[in-house]
DOZAPA-300636 format. One record per residue: residue number from 1; residue in one letter; z, y, x of N, C-alpha, C in turn. Coordinates in steps of 0.001 Angstrom, whole numbers, plus 524288, in hexadecimal, padded with zeros to 5 digits. Layout:
BEGIN
- i_aa_n.c3_n.c2_n.c1_ca.c3_ca.c2_ca.c1_c.c3_c.c2_c.c1
- NUM_A_Z_Y_X_Z_Y_X_Z_Y_X $
...
//
This chain:
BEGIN
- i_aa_n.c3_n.c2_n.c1_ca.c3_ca.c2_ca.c1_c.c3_c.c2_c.c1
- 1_X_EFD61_16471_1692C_F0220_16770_16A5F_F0299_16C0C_16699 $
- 2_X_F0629_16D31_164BB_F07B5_16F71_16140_F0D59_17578_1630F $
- 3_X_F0B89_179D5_16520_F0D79_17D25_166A3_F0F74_18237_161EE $
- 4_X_F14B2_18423_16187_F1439_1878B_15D7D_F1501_18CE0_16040 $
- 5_X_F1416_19226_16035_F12EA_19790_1612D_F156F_19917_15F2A $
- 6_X_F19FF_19D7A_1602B_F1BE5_1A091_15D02_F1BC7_1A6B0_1619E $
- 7_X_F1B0F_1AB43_15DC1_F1A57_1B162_1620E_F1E56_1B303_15DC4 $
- 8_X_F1F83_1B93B_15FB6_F21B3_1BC0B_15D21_F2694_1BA76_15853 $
- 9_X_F2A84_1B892_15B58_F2F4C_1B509_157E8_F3280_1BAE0_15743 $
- 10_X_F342B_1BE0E_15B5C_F3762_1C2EB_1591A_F3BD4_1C2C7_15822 $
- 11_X_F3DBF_1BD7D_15A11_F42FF_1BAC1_15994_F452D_1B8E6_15627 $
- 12_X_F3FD6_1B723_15114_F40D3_1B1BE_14E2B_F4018_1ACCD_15084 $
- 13_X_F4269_1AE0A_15323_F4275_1A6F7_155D3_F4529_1A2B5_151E6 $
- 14_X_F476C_1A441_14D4C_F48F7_19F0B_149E2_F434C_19D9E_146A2 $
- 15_X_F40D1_1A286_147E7_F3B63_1A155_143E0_F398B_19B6D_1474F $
- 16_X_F37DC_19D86_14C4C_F343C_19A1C_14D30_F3771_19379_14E39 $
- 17_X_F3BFC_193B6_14F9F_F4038_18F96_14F7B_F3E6A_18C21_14BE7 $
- 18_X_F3E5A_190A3_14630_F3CCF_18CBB_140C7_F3877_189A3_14177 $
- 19_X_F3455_18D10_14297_F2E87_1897E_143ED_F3014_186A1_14696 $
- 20_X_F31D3_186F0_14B4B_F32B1_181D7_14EF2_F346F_17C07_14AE7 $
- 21_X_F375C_17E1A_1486F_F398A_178DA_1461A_F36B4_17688_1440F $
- 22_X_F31D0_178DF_1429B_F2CFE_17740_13DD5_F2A1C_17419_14075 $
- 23_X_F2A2D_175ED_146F3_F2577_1746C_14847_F2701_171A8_14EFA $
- 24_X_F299D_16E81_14EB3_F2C07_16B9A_15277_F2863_1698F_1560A $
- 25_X_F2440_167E7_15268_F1F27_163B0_15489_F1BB6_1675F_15863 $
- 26_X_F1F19_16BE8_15AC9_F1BED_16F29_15E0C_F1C3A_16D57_164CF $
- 27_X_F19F4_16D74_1679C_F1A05_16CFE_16D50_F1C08_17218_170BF $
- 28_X_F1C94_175F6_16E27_F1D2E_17A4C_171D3_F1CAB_17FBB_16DC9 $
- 29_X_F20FD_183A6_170DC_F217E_18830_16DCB_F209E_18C10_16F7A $
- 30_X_F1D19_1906F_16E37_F1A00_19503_17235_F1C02_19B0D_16DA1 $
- 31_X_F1F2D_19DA2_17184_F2103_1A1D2_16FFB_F1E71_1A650_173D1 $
- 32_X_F1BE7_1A937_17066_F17B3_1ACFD_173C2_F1912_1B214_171CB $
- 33_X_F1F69_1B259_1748B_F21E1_1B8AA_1726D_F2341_1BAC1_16EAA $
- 34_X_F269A_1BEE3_17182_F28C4_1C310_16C04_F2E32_1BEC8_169AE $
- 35_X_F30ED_1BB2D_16C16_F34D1_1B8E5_16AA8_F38DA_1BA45_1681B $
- 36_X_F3821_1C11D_16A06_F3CE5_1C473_16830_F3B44_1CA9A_167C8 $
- 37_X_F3CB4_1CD4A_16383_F3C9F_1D2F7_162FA_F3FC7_1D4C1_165D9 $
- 38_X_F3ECF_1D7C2_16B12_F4127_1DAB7_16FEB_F4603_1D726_16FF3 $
- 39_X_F460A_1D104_16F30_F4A47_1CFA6_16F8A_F4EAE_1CDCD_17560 $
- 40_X_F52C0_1CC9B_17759_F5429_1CBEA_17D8F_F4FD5_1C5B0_17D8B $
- 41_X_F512E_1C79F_18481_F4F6C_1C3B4_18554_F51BD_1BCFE_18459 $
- 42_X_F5528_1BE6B_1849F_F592E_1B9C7_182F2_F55A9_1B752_17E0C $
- 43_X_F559C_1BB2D_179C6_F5507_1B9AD_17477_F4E7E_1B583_174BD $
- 44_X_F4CD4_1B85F_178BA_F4680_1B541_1790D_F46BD_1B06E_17AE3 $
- 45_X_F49D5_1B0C6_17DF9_F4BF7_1AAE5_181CE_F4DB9_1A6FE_17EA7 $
- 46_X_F516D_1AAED_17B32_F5531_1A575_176DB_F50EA_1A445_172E2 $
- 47_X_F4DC8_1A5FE_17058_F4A01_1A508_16C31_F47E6_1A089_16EEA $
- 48_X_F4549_1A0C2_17350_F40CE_19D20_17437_F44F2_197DF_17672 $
- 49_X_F4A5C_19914_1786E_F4D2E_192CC_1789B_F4E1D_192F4_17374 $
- 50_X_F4EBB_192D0_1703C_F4F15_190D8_16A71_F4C45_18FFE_169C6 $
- 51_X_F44E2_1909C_16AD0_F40B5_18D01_169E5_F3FA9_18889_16BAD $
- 52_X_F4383_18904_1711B_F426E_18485_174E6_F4570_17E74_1734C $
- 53_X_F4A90_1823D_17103_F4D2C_17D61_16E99_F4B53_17992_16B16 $
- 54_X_F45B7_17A93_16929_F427C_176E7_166B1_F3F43_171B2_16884 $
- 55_X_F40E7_173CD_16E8B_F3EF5_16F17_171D5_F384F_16E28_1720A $
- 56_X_F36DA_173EF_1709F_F2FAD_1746C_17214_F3052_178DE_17830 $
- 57_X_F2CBC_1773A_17AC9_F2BFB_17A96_17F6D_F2A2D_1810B_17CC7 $
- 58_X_F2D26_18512_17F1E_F2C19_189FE_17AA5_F2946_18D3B_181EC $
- 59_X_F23C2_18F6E_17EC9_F221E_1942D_18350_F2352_19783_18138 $
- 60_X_F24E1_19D5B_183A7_F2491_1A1A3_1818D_F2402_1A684_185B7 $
- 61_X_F2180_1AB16_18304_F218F_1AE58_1850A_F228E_1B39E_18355 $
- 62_X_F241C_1B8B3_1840C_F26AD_1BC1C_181C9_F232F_1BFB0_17EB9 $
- 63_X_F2428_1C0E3_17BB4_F227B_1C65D_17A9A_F2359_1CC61_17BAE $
- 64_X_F2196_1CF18_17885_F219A_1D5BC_1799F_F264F_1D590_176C6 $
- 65_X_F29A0_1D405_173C6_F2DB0_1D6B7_171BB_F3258_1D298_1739A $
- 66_X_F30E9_1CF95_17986_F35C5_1CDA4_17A08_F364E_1D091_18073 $
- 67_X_F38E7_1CFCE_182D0_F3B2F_1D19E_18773_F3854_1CE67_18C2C $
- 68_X_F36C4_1D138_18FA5_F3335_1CEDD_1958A_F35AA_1CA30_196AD $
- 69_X_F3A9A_1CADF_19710_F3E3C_1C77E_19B84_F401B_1C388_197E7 $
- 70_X_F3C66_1C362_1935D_F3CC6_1BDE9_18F0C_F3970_1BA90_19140 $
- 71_X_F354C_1B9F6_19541_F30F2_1B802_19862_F352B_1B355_19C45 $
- 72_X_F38C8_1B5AC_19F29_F3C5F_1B253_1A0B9_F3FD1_1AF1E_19EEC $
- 73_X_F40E0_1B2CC_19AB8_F4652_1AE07_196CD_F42E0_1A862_19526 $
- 74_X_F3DD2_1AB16_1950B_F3AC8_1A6B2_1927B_F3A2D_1A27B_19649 $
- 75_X_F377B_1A3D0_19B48_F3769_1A164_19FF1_F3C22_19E4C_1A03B $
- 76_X_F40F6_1A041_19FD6_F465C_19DBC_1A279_F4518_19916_19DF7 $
- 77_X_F45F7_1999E_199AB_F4470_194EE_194EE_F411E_1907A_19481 $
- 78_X_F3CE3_191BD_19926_F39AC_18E8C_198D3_F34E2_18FB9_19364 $
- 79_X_F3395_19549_191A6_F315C_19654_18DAE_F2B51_1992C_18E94 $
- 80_X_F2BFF_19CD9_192E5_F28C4_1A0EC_1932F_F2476_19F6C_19748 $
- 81_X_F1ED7_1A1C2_1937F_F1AA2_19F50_1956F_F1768_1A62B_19767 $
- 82_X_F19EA_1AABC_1982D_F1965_1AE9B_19A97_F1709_1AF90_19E21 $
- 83_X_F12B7_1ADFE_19FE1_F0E78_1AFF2_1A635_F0F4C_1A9A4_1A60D $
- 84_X_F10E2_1A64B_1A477_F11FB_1A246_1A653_F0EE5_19B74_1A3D4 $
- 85_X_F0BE2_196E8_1A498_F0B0B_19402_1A1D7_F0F0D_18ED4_1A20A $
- 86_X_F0F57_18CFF_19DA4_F116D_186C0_19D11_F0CE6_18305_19AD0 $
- 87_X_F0F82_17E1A_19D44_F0A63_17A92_19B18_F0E3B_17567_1956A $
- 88_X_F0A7E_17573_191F2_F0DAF_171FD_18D8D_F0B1B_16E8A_18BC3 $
- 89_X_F0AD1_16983_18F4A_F083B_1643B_18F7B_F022F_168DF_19277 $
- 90_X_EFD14_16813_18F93_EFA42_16A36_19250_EFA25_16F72_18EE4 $
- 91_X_EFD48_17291_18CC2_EFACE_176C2_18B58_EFE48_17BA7_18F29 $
- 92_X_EFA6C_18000_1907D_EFD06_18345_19356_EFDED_188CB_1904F $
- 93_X_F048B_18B1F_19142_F058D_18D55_18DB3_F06A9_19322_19283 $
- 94_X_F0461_197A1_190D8_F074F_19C84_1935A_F0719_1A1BC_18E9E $
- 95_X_F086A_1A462_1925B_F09E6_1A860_18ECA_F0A2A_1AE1F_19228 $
- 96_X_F0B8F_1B3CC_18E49_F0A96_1B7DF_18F7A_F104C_1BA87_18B4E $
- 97_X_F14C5_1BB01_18E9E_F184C_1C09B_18AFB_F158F_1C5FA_18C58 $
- 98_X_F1869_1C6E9_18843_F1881_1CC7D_185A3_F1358_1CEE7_1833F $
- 99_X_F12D8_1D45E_183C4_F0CF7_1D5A8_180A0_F0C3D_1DACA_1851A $
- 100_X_F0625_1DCB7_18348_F045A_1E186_1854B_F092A_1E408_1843F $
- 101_X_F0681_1EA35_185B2_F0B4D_1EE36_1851D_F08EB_1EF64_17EC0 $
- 102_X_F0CF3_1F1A6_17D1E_F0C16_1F277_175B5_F0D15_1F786_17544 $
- 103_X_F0CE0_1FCBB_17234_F1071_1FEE9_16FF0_F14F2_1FFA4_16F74 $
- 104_X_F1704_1FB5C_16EEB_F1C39_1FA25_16CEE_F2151_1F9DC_170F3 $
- 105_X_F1EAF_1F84C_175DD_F20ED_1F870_179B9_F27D0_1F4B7_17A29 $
- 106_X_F260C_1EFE3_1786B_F2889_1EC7C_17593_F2A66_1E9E0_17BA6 $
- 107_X_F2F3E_1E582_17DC4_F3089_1E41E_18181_F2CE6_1E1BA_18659 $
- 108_X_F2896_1DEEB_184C5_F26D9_1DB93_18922_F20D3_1DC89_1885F $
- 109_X_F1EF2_1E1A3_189F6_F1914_1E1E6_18962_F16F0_1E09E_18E4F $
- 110_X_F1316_1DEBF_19113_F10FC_1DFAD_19457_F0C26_1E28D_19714 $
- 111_X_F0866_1E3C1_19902_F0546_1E4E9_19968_F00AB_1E076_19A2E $
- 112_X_EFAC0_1E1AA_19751_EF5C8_1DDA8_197BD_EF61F_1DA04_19C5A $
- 113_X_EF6A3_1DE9F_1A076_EF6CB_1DA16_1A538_EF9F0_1D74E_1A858 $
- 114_X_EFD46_1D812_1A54E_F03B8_1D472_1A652_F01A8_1D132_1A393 $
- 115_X_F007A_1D03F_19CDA_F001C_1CCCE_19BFE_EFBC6_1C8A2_19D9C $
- 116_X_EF7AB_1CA9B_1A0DB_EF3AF_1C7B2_1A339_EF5BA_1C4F5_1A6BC $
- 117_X_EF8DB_1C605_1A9BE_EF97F_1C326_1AD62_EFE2F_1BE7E_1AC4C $
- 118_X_F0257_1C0BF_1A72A_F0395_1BD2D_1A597_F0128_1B7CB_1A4A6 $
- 119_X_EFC61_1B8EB_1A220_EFA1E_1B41C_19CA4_EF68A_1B0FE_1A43F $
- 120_X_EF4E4_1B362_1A61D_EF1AB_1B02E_1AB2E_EF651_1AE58_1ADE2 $
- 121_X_EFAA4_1AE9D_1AF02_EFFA1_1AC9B_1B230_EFF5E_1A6E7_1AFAB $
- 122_X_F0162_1A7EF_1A8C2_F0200_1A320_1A638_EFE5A_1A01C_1A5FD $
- 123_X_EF956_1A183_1A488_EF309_19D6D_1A4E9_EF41A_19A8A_1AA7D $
- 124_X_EF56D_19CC5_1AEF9_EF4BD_19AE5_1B3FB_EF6E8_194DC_1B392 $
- 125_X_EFC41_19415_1B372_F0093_19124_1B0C2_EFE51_18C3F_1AD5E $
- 126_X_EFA7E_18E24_1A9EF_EF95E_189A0_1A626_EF398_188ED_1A515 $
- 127_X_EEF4E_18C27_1A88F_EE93A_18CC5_1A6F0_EE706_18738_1A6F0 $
- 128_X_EE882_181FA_1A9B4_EE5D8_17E3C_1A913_EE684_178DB_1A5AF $
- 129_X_EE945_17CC9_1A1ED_EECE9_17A0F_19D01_EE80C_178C8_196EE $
- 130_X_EE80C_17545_19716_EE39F_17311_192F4_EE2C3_177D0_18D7E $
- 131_X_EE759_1782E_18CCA_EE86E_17BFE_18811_EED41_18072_1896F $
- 132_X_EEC36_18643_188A5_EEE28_18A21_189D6_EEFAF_18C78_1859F $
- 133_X_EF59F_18EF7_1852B_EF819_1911B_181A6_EF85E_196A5_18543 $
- 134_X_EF977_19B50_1832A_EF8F9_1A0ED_1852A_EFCFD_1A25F_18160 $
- 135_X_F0036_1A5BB_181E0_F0538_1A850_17FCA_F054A_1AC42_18044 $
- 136_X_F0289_1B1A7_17F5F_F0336_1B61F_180B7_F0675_1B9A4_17D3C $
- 137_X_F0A23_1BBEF_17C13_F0D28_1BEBB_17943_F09B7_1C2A9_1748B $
- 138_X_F06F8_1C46F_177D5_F0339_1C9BE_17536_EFDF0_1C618_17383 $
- 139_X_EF9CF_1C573_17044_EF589_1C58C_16F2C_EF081_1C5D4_172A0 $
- 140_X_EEC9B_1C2F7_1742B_EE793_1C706_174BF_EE515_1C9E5_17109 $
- 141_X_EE420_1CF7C_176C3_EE098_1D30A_173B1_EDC5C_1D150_16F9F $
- 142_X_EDBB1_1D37C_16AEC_ED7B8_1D5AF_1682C_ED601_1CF56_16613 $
- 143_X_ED9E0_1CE30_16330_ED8C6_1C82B_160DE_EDC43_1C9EA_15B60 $
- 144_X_EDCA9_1C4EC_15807_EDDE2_1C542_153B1_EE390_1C43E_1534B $
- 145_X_EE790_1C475_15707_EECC9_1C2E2_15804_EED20_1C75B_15987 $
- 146_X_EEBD4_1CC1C_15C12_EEE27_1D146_15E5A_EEE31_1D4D3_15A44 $
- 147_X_EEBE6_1D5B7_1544F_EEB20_1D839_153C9_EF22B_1DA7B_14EA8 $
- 148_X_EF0CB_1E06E_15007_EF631_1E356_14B12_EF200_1E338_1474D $
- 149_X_EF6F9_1E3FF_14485_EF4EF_1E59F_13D84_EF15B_1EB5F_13E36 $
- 150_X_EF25A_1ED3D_13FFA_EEDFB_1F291_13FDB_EE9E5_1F0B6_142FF $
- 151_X_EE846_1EACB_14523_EE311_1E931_14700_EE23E_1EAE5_14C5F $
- 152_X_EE6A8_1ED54_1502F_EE5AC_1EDAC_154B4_EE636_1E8F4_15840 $
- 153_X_EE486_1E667_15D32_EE3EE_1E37C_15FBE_EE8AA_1E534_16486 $
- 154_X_EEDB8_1E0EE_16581_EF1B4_1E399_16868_EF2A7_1DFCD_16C85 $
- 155_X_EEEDA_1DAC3_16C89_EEEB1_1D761_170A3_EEFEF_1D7FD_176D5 $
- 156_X_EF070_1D65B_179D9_EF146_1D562_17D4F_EEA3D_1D385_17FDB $
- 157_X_EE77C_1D7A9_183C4_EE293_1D74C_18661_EE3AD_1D242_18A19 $
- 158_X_EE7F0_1D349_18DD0_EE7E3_1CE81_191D8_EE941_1C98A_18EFD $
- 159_X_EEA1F_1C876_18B27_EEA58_1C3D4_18963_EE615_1C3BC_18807 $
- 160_X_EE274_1C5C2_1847E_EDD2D_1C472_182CA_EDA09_1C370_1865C $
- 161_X_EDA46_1C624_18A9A_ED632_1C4EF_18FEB_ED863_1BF5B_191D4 $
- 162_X_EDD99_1BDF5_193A4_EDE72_1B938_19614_EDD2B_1B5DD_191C0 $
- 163_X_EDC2A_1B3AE_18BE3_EDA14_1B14F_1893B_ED518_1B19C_18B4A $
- 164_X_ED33A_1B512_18A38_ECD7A_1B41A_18B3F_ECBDC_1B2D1_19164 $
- 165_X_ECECF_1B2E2_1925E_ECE15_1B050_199F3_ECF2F_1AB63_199C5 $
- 166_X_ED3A6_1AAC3_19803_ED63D_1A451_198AA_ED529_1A0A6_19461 $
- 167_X_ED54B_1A20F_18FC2_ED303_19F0C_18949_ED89C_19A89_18A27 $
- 168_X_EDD28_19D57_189F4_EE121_19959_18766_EE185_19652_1828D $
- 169_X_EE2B8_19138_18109_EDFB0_18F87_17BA8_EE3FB_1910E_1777C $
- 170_X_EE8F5_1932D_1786D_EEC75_19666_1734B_EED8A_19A96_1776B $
- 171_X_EED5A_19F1C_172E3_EF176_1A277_173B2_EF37A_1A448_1707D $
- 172_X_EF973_1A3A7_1711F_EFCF0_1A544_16E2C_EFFC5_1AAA0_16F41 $
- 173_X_EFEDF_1AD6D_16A09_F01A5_1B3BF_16B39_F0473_1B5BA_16588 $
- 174_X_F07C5_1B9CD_16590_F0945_1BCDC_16218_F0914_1C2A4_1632C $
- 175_X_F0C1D_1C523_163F4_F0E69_1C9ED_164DF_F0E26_1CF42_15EB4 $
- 176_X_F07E7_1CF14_15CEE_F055B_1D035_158CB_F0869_1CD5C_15332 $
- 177_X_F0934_1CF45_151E9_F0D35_1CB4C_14D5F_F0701_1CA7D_147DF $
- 178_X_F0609_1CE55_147A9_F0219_1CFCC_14298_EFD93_1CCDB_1445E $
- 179_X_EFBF1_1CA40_14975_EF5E5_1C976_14AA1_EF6ED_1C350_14B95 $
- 180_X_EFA51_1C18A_14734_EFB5D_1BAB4_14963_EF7B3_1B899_14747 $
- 181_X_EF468_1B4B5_14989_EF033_1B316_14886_EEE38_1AEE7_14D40 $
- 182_X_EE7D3_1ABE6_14C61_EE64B_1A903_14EFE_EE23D_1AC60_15240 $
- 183_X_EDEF1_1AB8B_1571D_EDB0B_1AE0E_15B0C_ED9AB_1AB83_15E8D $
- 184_X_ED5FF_1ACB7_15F9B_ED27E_1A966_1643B_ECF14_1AE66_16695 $
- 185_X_ECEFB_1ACCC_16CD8_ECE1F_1AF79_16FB4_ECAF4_1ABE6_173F0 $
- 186_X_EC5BE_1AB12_17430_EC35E_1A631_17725_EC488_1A2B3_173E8 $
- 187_X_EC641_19E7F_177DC_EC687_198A7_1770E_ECE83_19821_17428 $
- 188_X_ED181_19CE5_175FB_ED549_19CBC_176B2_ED78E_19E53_16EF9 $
- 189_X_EDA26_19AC3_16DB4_EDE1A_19B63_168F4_EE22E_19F61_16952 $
- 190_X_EE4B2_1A434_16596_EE9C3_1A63A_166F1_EE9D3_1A61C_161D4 $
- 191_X_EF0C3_1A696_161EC_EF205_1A79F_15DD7_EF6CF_1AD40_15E4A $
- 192_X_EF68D_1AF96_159B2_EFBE6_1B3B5_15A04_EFF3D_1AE6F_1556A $
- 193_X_F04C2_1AE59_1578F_F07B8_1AB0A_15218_F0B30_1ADFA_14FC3 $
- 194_X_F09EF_1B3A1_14ECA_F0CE5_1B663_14B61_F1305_1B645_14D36 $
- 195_X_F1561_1B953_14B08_F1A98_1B9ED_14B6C_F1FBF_1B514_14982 $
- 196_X_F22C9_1B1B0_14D8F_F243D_1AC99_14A5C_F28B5_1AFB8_14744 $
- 197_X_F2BE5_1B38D_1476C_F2E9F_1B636_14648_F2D43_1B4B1_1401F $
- 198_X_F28CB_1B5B4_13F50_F26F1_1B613_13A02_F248F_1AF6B_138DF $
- 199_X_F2591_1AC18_13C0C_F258E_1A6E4_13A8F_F206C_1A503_13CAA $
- 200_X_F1D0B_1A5FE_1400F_F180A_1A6AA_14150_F17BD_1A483_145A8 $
- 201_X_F1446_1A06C_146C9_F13FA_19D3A_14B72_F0F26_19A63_14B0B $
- 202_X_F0EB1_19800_150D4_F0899_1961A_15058_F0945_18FF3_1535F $
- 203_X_F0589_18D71_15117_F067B_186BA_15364_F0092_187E5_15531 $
- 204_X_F0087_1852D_15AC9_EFDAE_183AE_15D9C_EFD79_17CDB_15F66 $
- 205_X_EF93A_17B33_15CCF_EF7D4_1755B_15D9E_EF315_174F0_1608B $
- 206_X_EF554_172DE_1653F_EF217_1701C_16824_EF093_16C09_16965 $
- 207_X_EEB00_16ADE_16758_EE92C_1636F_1680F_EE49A_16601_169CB $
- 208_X_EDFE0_15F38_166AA_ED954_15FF5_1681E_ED889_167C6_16557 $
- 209_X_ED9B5_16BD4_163E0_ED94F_16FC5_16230_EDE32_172B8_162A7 $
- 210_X_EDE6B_1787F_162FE_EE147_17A91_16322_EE2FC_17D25_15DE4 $
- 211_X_EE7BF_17D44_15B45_EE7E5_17E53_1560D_EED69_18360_155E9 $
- 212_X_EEC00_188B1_15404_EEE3A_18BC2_15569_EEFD1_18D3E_14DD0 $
- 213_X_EF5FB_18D13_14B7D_EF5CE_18C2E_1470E_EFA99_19191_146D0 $
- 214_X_EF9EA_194D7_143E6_EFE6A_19976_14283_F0170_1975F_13D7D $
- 215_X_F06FE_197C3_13F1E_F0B2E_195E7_13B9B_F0F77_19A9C_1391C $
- 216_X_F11D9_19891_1354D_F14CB_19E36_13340_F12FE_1A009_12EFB $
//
């Protein structure tokens, strides 16, 4: 099975459209936030039915720079994997919007233990699923995907702890634009897939091995 990842689009959604066309031979499309720069909610809603019109099952979940009540538009769509799991043939897919609180104080932050109880809602949903996909918006702490250019670590703790509790076999994250890269944490694969805005996406193939490949 052959899954493609896209985070942090920013409301190039013709970017990733293009990839789509490249890469048809995909089973499923995982958008793990940031769809839009403080954009309406509308605008998050319409991006991801224009992915859908490709006729791949699309998960998604929001980011810090899109709007809370983008969690529902997604839901109404049939998109959003938010506190929530889906199952795709046997692989189980959930997910985690928004990020810690930042600085920046950007639309949809949450707090550590909001998002804990998010990411255990969704595991509940899909834990006896052969192979586990994890979607968290923000990064885990103190890995090689959290880190800024000045080398600070801006991860997300409750995600790093529920990895290391649960050992999901991908996780897929962005939020960090500069720390896109591959990581392992246990047994568990993540990837950050960079910003698609900037053409950047990640294929996830699943057979006898798990094969986690950065594109762009």
């Amino acid at each position: 099975m052959k899954i493609l990842a896209f985070t942090d689009i920013h409301g190039a959604v013709e970017r990733v459209e293009g990839i789509l066309k490249r890469e048809l031979d995909c089973s499923a499309v995982i958008l793990g936030g940031d769809v839009t720069t403080n954009g309406t909610i509308k605008e998050a809603q319409d991006a991801v039915r224009r992915l859908q019109r490709f006729g791949k099952p699309v998960f998604a979940v929001a980011g810090n720079m899109d709007q809370p009540e983008t969690d529902a538009a997604f839901e109404e769509i049939g998109a959003s994997i938010n506190a929530r799991g889906v199952m795709l043939d046997q692989v189980g897919i959930f997910g985690v919007s928004a990020s810690p609180f930042t600085p920046l104080h950007t639309p949809y932050e949450i707090s550590e233990e909001e998002i804990a109880l998010r990411a255990h809602s969704g595991w509940k949903d899909i834990q006896s699923a052969r192979t586990t996909i994890f979607v968290p918006h923000a990064p885990p702490a103190n890995t090689m995907v959290d880190l800024l250019t000045n080398g600070n670590h801006v991860g997300s703790t409750a995600i790093r702890k529920f990895i290391e509790q649960h050992h999901p076999t991908v996780v897929v994250c962005g939020h960090i634009h500069e720390a896109r890269g591959i990581d392992t944490l246990g047994a568990s694969k993540i990837i950050n897939c960079g910003p698609a805005g900037k053409g950047y996406y990640a294929v996830i193939t699943l057979g006898k091995e798990v094969l986690l490949e950065m594109k762009g």
